[in-house]
C-alpha beads as a LAMMPS data file, in Angstrom:
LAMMPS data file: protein, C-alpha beads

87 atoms
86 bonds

1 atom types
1 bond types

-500.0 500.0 xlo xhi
-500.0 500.0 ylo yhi
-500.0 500.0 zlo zhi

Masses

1 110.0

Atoms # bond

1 1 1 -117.712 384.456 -123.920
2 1 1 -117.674 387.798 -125.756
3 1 1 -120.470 388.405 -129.098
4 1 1 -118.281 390.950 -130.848
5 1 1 -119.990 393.477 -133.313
6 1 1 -116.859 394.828 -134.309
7 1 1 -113.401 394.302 -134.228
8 1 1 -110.496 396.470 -135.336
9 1 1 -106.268 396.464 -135.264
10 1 1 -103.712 398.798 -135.439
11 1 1 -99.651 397.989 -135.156
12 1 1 -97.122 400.511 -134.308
13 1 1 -93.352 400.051 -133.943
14 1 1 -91.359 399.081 -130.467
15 1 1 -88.615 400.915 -131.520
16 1 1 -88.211 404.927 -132.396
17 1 1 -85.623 404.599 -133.969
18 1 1 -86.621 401.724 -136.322
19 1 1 -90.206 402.910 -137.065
20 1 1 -90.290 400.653 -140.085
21 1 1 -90.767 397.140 -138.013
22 1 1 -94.003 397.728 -136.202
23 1 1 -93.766 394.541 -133.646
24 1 1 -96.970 395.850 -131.948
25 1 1 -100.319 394.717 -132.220
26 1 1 -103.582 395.901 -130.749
27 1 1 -106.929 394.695 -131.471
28 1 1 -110.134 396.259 -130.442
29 1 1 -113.662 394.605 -130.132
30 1 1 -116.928 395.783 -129.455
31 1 1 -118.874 393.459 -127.051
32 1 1 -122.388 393.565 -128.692
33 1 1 -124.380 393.493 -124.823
34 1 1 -122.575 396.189 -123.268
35 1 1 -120.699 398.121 -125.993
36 1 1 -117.722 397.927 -124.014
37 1 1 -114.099 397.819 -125.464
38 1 1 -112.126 394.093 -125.836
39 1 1 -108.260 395.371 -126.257
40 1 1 -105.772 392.483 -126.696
41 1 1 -101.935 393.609 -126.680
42 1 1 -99.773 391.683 -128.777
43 1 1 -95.802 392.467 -128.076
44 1 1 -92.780 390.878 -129.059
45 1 1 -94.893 387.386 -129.958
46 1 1 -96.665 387.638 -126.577
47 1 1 -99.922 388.792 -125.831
48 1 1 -99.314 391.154 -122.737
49 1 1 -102.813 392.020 -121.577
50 1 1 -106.214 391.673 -122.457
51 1 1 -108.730 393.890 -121.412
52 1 1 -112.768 394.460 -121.153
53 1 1 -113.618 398.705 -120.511
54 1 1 -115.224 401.248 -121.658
55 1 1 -113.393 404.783 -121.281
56 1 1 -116.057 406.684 -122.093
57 1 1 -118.583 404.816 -119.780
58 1 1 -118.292 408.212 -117.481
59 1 1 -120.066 410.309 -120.162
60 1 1 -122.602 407.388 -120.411
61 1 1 -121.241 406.588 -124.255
62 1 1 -121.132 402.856 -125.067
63 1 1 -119.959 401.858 -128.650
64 1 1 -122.157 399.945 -131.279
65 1 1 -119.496 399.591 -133.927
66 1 1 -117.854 400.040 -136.235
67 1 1 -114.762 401.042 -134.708
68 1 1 -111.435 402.800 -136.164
69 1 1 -107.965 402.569 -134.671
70 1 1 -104.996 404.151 -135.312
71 1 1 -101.356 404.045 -134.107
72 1 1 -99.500 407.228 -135.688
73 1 1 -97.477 407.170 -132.005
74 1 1 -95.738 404.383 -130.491
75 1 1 -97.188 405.452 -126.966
76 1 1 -100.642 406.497 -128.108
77 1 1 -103.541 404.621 -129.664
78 1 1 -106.974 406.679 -131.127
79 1 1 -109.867 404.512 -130.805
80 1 1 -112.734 405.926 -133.074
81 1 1 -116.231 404.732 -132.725
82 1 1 -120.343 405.384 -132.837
83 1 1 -122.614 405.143 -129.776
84 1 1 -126.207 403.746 -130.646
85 1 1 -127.227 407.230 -131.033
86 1 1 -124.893 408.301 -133.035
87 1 1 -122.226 410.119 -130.532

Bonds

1 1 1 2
2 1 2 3
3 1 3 4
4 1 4 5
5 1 5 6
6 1 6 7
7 1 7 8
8 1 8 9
9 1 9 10
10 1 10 11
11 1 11 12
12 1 12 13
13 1 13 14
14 1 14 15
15 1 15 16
16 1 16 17
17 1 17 18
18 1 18 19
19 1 19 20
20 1 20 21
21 1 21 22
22 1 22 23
23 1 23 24
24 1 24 25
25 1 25 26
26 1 26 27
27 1 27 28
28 1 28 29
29 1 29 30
30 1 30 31
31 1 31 32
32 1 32 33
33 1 33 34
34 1 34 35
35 1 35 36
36 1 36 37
37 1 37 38
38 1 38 39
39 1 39 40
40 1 40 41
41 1 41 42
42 1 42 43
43 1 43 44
44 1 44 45
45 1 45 46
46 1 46 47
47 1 47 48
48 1 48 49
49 1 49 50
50 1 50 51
51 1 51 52
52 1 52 53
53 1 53 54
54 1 54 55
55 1 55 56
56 1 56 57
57 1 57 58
58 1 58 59
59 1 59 60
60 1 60 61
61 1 61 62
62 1 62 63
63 1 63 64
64 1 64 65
65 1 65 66
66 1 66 67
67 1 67 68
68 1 68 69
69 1 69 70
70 1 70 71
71 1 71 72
72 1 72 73
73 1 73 74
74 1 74 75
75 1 75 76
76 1 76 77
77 1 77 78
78 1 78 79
79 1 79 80
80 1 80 81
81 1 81 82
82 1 82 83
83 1 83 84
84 1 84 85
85 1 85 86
86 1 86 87
């Protein structure tokens, strides 16, 4: 069982060329022990893949929250968030 500290969503469209139906989900937590990321993919109705990691855990970053996420892209998702000291 995950204690998250944050928890953000973004959707984004399937489709290029129907931009205006975003089908896709993704929401982010922050696991309060390790400040590593929860992702859960939600696609047509289905959730795809869920997901514990940190991809910043090479520069020794982990988040505290809050976290931002954005989906301008339908192949890209920014994940935006604050380390405990500040990074």
């Amino acid at each position: 069982m995950y204690k998250l500290d944050s928890l953000a969503a973004c959707s984004s469209a399937s489709d290029l060329n129907q931009p205006g139906i975003r089908d896709v989900v993704d929401v982010f937590g922050v696991d309060a022990s390790s400040g590593d990321i929860l992702q859960l993919h939600l696609e047509k109705d289905s959730w795809l893949q869920a997901q514990l990691l940190n991809p910043y855990q090479e520069n020794g970053t982990r988040f505290s929250g809050p976290i931002t996420v954005s989906a301008l892209n339908p192949d890209r998702v920014d994940l935006l968030g604050a380390g405990p000291n500040g990074e």
